[in-house]
N, C-alpha and C positions, 0 to 999 in steps of 0.2 A: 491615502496611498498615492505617491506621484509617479508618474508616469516616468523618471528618472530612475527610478528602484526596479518598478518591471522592466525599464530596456536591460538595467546593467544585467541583473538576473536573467531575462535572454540570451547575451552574451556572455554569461559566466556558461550557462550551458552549451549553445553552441562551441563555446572553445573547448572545453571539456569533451567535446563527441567527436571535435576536428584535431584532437590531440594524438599525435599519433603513437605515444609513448603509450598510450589508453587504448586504443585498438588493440596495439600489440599482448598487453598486459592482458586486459581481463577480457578482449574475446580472444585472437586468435588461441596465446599460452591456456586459459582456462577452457578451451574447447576442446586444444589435444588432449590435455589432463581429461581432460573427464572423457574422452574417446576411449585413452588406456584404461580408466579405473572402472569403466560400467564392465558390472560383471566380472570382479576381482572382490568377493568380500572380505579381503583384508585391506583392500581400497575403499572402504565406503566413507570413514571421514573427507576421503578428498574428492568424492562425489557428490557429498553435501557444500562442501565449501566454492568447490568448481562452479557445480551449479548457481548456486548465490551471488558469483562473482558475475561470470556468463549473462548471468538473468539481468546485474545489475546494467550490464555493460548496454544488453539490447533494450530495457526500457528507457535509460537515459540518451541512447542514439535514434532510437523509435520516436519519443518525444521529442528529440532537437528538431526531425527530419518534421514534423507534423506540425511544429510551433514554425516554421520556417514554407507551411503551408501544403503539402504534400499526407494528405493525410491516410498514402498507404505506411507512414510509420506508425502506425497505432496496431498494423500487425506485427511489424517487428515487437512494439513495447508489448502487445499482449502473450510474444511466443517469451521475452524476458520475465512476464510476470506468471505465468509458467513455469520457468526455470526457478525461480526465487520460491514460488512455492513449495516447487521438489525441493529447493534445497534445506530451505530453513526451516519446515514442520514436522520432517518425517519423524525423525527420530522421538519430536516432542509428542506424537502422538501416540507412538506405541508406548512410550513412558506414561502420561495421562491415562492410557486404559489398565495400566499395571496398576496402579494408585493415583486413589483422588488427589494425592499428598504431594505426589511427586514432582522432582524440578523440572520445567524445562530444560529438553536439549540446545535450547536456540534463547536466546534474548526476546526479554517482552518487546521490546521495541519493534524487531525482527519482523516478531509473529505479527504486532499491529500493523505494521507498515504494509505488511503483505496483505492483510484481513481488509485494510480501507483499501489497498488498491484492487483490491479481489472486487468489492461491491464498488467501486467507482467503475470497475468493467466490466462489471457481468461477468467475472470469473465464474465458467459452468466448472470447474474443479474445485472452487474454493470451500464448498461444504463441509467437509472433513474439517479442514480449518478454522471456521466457524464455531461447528459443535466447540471445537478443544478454546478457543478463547473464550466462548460466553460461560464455557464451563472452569472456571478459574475459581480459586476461591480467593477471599481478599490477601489471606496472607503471600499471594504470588504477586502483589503491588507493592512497590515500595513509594516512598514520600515522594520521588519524582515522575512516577509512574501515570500522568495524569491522562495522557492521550492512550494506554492502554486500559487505564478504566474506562474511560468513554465510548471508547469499541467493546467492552465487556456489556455496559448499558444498552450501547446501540444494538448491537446484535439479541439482546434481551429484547427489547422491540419490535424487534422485527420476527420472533416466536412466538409475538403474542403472549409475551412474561411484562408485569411491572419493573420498572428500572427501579437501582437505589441510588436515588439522587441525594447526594452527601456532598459536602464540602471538600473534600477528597478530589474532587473532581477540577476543583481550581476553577479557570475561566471556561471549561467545555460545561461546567452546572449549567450556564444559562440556556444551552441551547435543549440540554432535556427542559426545564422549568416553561419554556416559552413553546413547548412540543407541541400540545393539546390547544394553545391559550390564543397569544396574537401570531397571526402571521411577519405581521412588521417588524415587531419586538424579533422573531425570531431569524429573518433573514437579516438582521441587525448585527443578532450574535455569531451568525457563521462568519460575517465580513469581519468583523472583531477577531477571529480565528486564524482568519487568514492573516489578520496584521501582526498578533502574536507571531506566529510562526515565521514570519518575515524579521521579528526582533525588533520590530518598529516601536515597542514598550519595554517598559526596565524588566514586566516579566516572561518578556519572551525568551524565543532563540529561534534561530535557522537550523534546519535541516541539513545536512550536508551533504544526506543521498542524491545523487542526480538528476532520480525520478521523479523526487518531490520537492527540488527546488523551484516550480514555478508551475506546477500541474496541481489545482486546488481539489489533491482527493478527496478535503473534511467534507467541503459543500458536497461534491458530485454521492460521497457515501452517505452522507444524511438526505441525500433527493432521492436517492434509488431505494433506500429503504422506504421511504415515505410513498414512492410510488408501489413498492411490493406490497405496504399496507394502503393502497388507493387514498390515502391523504394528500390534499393539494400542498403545492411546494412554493413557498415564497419566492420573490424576487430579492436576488444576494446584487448586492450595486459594491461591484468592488474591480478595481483593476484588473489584476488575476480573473475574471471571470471576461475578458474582453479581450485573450490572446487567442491566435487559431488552435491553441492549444484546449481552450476551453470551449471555444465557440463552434469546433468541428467533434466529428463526432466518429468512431470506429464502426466500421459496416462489414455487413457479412459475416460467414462464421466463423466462430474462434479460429487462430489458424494452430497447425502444428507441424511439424518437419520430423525428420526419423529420429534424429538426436534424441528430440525430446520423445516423441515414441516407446524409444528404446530406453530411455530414464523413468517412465512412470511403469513399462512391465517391469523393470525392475522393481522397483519398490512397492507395485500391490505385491508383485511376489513375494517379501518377507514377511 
């Protein structure tokens, strides 16, 4: 990984949070939206999506503001990963307890992106969401679904359940296969993870959320489970693990403001 690919990626995000076309769009527009629609249940599709957008806007501005060394943006990103949670599980959860069978409301992707960034922060809300993704059954994976099988695995791990480590799983297999075995081999494989998803390989690709173009949730989600089960945590030697983005750390307690408040009585209320 050169150090040419982590600046530009720096600069792709800071321009993205200094964009003002982006300010106006998915915070200020998505935060009246959701001002009018909480509490309108013929509003609630646009209280999911508001949400989503809102959330996206504050973890990707939280993270620019913290990768640029200020690291009270890691409250903003964790009041956006908040928001993204409201937004994108609700629905798939009351669907889930209707039937084991049932579709999600929200995209696999959705739900994993939310799920690794939940355990990269010590989301205290993300439990709910947990349960519904380790509780998937395979037919809710499709052939591209690689990174929400490995959050199905991971979070099995960390319940104290056996993974099923299958070839389904693509390039994340090694990093279960290496779990129990070497540490070297395994802080190997997360760096390997992090290149994938950079597209630095023919079988990668880039991320194009915000949040996760340059904030390495795979490592920080596979340390933090490994620490909830007291397993030592390898040494990951990779760029990405050298920005103030990685190198600083969220303190204090989760934060929350009314908005969000008032979006989560709403929805244990249903």
């Amino acid at each position: 990984m050169s150090q040419t690919a982590i600046t530009s990626l720096q600069r792709n995000l800071s321009e993205w949070a200094d964009k003002a076309a982006n300010e106006q769009f998915l915070h200020r527009d998505q935060e009246a939206l959701l001002v009018r629609s909480l509490g309108d249940p013929a509003r609630a599709a646009q209280v999911h999506v508001a949400s989503w957008m809102l959330g996206t806007w504050h973890l990707g501005h939280g993270f620019a503001q913290a990768l640029g060394g200020n690291g009270r943006g890691f409250d903003e990103a964790r009041l956006g990963q908040t928001l993204r949670r409201c937004g994108a599980p609700a629905g798939g959860v009351a669907a889930a307890a209707a039937s084991s069978g049932a579709r999600l409301a929200f995209s696999p992707m959705h739900g994993t992106l939310t799920a690794l960034l939940g355990l990269s922060l010590h989301d205290p809300g993300a439990e709910p969401l947990y349960e519904l993704m380790r509780g998937l059954p395979d037919s809710s994976f499709g052939e591209g679904d690689q990174l929400p099988l490995f959050l199905r695995e991971l979070l099995k791990l960390r319940a104290g359940e056996r993974p099923n480590i299958t070839p389904r799983l693509g390039p994340y297999q090694q990093v279960l296969m290496q779990w129990q075995t070497d540490q070297r081999l395994l802080g190997l494989a997360l760096a390997d993870l992090l290149d994938l998803r950079m597209g630095l390989r023919p079988a990668g690709a880039a991320f194009d959320d915000p949040a996760c173009l340059i904030y390495p949730f795979e490592v920080f989600a596979v340390q933090n489970v490994r620490e909830w089960l007291e397993l030592p945590n390898p040494k990951v030697e990779h760029a990405m693990m050298f920005t103030n983005l990685a190198t600083m750390k969220p303190t204090g307690p989760w934060p929350t403001n009314d908005l969000v408040q008032r979006l989560e009585r709403q929805l244990r209320g249903r």
